[in-house]
matplotlib code that plots the C-alpha trace (Angstrom):
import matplotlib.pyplot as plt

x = [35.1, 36.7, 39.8, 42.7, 43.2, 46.0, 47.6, 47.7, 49.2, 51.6, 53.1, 53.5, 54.9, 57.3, 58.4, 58.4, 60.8, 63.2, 63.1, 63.3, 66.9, 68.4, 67.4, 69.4, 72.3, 72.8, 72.3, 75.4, 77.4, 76.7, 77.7, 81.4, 81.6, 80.8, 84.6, 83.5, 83.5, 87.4, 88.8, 91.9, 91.0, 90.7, 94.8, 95.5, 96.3, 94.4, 94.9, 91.6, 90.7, 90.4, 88.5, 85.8, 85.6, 84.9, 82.8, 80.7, 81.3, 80.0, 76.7, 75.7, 76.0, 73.7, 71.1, 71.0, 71.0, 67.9, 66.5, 67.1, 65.8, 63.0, 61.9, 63.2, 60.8, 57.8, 58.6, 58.6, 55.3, 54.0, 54.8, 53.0, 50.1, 50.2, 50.2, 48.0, 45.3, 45.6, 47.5, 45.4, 43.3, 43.7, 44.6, 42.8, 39.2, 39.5, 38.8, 40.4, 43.5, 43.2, 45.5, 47.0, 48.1, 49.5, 51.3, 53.0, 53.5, 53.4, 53.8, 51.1, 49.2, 46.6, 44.1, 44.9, 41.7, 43.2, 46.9, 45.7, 43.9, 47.0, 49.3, 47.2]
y = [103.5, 102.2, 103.9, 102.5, 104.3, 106.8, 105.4, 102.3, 103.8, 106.0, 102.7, 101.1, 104.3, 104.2, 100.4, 101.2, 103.8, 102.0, 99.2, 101.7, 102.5, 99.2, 98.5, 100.8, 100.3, 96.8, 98.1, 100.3, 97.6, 94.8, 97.3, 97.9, 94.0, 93.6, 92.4, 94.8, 98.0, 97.9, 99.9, 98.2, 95.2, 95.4, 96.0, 93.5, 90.5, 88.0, 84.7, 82.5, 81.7, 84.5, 85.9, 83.3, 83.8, 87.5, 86.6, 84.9, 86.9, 89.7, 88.2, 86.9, 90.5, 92.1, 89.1, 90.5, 93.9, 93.6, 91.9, 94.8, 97.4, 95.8, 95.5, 99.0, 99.9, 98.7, 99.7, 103.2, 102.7, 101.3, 105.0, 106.2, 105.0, 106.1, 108.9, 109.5, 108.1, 104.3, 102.1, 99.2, 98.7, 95.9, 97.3, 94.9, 94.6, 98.4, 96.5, 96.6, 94.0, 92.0, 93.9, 90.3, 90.6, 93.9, 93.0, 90.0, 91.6, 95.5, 96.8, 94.0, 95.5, 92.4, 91.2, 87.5, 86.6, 88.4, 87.5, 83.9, 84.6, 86.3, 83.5, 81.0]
z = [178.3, 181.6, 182.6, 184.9, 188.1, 188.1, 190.6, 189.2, 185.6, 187.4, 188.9, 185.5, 184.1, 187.2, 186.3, 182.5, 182.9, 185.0, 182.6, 179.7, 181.3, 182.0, 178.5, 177.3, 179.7, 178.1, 174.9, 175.6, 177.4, 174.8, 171.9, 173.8, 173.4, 169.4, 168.7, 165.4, 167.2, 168.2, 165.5, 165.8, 164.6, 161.0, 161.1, 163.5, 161.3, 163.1, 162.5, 161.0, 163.6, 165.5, 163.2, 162.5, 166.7, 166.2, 163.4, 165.8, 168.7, 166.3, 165.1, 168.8, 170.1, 166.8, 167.3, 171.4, 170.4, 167.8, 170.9, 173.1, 170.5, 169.9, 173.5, 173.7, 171.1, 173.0, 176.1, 174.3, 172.8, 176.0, 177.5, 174.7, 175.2, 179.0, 178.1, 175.2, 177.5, 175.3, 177.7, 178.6, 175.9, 173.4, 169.7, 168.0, 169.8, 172.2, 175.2, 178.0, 178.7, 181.8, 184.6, 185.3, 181.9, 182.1, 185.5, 183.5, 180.1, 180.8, 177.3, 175.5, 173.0, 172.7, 175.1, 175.8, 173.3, 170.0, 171.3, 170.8, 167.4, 166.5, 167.1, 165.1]

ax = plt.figure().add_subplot(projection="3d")
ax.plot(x, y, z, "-o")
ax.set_aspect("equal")
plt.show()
């Protein structure tokens, strides 16, 4: 089995840990602006409005969040497979997955064959 060049996976490691961290700095910022986490507000006597705003406000900050943790998620998974020796390699058919790819999608899991398949 082909393996990448070290230098080449300590790169991606490098970029996948620095995105691994601004992930989870938005996840932190856009939790501090779910109108739900102010613990004030369920005393607050807001008007109908207001509340069908933070409503809202509420479920467009959970549908971004779900986004972030799941790209958290494979970002972690990604490092993973770094370092069990896996990154690279397509999970479907083992082979390896095109480094121009990996450059534009550095935690795929498919090659771009069984990505397509998968999508049909």
């Amino acid at each position: 089995m082909l393996k990448f060049p070290k230098a080449i996976l300590v790169e991606i490691e490098t970029h996948l840990l620095a995105e691994k961290k601004r992930v989870q700095e938005q996840i932190t910022e856009l939790a501090a602006q779910d109108p739900f986490a102010d613990v004030d507000r369920l005393s607050d006597n807001a008007a109908s409005d207001t509340e069908a705003k933070e409503e809202f406000n509420h479920d467009r900050v959970e549908a971004m969040l779900e986004e972030l943790k799941l790209k958290l998620t494979q970002i972690e998974a990604a490092l993973t497979r770094i370092k069990n020796g896996k990154y690279g390699y397509c999970t479907n058919c083992k082979q390896m997955i095109d480094t121009d790819r990996l450059a534009a999608i550095p935690t795929a899991t498919l090659c771009v064959t069984c990505g397509a398949e998968k999508r049909r």
